[in-house]
C-alpha positions as CSV (number, residue, x, y, z in Angstrom):
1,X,56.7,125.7,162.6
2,X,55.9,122.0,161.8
3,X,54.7,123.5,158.4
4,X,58.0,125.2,157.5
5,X,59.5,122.3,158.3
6,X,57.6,119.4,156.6
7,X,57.4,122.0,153.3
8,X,61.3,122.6,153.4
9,X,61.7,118.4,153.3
10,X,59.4,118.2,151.0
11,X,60.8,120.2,149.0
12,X,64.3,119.0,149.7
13,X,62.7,115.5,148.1
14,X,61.8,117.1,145.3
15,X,64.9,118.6,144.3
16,X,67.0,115.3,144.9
17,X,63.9,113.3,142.8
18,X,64.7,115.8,139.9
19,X,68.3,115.5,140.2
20,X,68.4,112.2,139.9
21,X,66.1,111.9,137.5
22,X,67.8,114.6,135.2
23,X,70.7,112.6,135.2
24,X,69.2,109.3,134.1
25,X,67.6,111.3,131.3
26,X,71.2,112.5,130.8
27,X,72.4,109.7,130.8
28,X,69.9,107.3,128.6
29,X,69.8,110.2,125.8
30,X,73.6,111.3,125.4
31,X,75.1,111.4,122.0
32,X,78.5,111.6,121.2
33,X,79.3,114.7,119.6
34,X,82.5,114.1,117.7
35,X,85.8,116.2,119.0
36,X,86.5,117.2,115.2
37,X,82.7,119.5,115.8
38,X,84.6,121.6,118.0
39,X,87.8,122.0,116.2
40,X,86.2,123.1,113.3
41,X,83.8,125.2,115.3
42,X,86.5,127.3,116.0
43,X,88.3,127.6,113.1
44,X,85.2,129.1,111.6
45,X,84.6,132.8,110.8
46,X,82.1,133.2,113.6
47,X,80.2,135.4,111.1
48,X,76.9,132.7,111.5
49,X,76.1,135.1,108.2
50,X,74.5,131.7,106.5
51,X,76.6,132.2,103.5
52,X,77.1,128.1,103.6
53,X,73.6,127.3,103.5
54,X,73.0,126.9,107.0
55,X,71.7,128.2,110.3
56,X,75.3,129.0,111.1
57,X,78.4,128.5,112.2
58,X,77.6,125.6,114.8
59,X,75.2,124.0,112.0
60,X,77.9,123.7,110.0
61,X,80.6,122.5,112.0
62,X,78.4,119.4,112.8
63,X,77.6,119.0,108.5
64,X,81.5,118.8,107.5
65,X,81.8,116.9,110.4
66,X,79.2,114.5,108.8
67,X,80.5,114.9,105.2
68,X,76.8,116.8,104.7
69,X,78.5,120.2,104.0
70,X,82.3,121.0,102.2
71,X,84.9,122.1,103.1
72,X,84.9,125.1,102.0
73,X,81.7,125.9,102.6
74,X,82.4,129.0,105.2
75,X,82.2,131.6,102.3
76,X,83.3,134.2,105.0
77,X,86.4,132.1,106.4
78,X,87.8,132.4,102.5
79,X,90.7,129.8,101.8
80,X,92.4,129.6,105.2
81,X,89.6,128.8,106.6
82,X,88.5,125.5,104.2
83,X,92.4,124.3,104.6
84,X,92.2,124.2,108.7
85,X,88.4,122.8,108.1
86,X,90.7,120.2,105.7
87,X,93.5,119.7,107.8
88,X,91.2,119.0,110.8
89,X,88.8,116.0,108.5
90,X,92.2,114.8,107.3
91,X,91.6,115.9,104.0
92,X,93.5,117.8,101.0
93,X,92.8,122.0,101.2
94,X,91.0,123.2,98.2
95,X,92.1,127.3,97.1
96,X,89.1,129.1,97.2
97,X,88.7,131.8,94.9
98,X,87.5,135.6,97.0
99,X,84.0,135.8,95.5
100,X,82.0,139.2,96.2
101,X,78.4,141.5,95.7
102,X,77.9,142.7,92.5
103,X,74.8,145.2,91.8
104,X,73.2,145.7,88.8
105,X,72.0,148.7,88.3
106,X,72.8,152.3,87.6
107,X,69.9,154.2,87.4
108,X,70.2,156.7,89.7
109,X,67.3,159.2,91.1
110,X,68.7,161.4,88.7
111,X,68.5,159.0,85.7
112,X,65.5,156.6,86.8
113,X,61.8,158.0,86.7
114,X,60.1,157.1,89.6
115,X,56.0,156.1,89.9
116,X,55.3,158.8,92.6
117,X,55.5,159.4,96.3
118,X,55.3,155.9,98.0
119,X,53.9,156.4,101.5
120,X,54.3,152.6,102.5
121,X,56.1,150.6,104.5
122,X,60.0,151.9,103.7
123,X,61.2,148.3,102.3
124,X,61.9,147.2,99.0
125,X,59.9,143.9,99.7
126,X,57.2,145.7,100.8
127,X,57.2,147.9,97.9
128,X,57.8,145.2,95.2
129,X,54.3,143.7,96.8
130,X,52.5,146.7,96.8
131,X,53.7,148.6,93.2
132,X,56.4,146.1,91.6
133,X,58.8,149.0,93.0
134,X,59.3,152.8,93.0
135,X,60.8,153.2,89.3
136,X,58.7,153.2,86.6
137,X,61.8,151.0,85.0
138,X,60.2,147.3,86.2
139,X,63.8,146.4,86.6
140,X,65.3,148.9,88.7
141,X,66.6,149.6,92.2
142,X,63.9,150.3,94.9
143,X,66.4,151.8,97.0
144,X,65.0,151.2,100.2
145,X,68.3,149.4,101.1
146,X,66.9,145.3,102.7
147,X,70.5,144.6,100.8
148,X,72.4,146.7,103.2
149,X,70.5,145.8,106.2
150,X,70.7,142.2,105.0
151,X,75.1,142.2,105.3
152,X,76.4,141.3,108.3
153,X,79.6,142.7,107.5
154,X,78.8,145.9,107.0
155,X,80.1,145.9,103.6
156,X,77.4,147.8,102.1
157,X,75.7,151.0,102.2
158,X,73.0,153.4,100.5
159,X,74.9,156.2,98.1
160,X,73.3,159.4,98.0
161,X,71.9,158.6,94.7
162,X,69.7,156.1,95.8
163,X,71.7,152.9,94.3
164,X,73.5,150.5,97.1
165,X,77.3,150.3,97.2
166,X,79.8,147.2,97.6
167,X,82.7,147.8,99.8
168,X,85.0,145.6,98.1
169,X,87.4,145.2,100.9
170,X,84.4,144.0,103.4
171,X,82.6,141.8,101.5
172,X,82.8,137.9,101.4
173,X,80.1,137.1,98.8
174,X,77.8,135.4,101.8
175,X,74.7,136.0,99.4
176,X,73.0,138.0,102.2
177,X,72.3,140.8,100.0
178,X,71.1,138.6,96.7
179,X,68.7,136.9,98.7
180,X,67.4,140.2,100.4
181,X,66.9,142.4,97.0
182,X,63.1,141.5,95.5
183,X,64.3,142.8,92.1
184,X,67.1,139.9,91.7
185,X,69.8,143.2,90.6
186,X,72.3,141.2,92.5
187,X,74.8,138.7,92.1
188,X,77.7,137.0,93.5
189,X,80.6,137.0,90.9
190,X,84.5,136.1,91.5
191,X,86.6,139.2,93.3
192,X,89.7,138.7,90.2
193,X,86.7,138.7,87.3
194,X,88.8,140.8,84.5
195,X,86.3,142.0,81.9
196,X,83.4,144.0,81.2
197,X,80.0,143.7,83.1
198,X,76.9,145.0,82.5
199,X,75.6,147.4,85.3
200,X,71.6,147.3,84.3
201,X,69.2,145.0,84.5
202,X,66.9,145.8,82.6
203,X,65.7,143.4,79.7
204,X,62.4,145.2,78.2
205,X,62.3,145.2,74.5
206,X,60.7,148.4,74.1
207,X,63.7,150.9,73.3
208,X,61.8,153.9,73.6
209,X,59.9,153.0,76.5
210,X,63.7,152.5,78.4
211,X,64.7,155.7,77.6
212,X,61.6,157.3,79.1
213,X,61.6,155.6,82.1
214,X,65.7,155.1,82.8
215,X,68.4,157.1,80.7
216,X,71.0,155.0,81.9
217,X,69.1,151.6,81.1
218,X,70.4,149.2,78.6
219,X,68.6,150.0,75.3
220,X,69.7,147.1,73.6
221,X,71.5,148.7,70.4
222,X,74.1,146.3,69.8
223,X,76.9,148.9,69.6
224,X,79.0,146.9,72.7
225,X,79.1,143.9,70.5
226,X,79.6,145.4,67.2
227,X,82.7,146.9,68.7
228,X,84.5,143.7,70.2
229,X,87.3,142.6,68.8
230,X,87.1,139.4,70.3
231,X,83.2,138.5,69.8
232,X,82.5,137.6,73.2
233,X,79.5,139.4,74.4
234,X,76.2,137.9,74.0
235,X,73.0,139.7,73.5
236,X,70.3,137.1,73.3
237,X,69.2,137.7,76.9
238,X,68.7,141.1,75.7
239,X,71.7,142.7,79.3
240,X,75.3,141.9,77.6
241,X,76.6,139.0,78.6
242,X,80.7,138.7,78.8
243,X,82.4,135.6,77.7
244,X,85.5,136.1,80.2
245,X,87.3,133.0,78.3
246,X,87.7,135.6,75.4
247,X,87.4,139.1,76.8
248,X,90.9,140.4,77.5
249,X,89.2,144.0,79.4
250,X,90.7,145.6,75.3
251,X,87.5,148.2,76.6
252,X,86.1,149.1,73.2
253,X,83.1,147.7,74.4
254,X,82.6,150.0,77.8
255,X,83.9,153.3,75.5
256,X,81.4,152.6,72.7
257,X,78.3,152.3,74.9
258,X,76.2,155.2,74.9
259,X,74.9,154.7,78.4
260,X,77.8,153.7,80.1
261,X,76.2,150.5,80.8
262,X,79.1,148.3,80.6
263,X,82.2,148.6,82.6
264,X,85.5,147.1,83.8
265,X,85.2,144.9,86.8
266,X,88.4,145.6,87.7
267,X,87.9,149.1,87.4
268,X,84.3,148.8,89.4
269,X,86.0,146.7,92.3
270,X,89.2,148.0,92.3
């Protein structure tokens, strides 16, 4: 009995040691965590999709805070978002333009040749490491879909034909999805872009060899530019490449291409 007794006291000592000690600790290493964290902490999408750069949301609540992150940073939060974040810091809002996913790359399982039966782990990292991809077109879609599993808004999703899809009215442009794809087919461009865009990716010089491995790649005949009126697409890089200062979405460009490799943003995103 004497045993129960003397443990429970002792024990009873302990705690009360530990308490008190825990709140010296507490006390000699408090910061002061600035009121404005949590404000903006809760202005924030609550996505913590790391589209600013950091961990997440509570990351950057304490940069803006600091003046290590803008204030329009939360790609997800859009423009109400960086004018409360503003308003909060005392600051004047900045309009932010809607940026989203754009994928380049149309060649299809009925258009792209593929290697051969890959029996690998079912990820396009994996296979990029293992084969440099599926399609015998170096430049072209895996298909295994890290982009979609990479968006945490659910704002893409595998088609059928083996190419990933943008839901224009979900995305936020939070780079998930660029950072995800191995074969860098992804970019994030502004949601009002008016003009044409190339959808390959493809930038071998061998003309033939892209019509046997893709029939939908980007051969590189020139007629897109040819055909502007305006002269604005470039071909040096060997994908067309809009200059939106001139375009004015006329479409010559998109009806003289042979592979339909160019279209209308506006038409793509609706």
């Amino acid at each position: 009995m004497d045993i129960i007794v003397y443990t429970v006291i002792v024990a009873l000592i302990i705690a009360f040691s530990l308490g008190v000690l825990l709140g010296l600790f507490k006390k000699i290493f408090h910061v002061d965590v600035d009121p404005k964290v949590a404000k903006v902490r809760e202005v924030l999408s609550g996505a913590n999709c790391g589209g600013c750069g950091l961990a997440g949301c509570d990351a950057f609540a304490g940069a803006v805070v600091k003046g290590d992150a803008p204030t329009d940073g939360c790609v997800a939060g859009g423009s109400k978002c960086a004018t409360e974040v503003a308003a909060i810091l005392g600051q004047a809002g900045v309009e932010i333009k809607p940026m989203v996913a754009f994928v380049a790359c149309h060649g299809t399982k009925d258009c792209a040749q593929s290697k051969g039966d890959y029996e690998g782990v079912k990820t396009c990292q994996a296979a990029q490491m293992v084969m440099n991809g599926t399609k015998k077109c170096a430049f072209g879609c895996i298909g295994f879909g890290d982009c979609v599993k990479a968006c945490p808004f659910g704002a893409m999703e595998m088609s059928e034909d083996g190419i990933p899809e943008v839901n224009y009215a979900k995305c936020v442009g939070c780079g998930k999805c660029v950072k995800a794809c191995p074969k860098k087919l992804i970019s994030i461009v502004a949601k009002d872009t008016k003009g044409a865009i190339a959808v390959c990716s493809c930038h071998n010089e061998n003309k033939m060899q892209i019509k046997k491995d893709c029939s939908a790649g980007c051969f590189k005949c020139g007629i897109c530019a040819k055909k502007c009126p305006q002269q604005c697409i470039d071909l040096s890089a060997g994908i067309p490449k809009i200059d939106y200062a001139k375009c004015t979405s006329c479409g010559e460009c998109t009806r003289a291409c042979p592979d339909k490799v160019l279209t209308l943003f506006q038409d793509f995103a609706g």
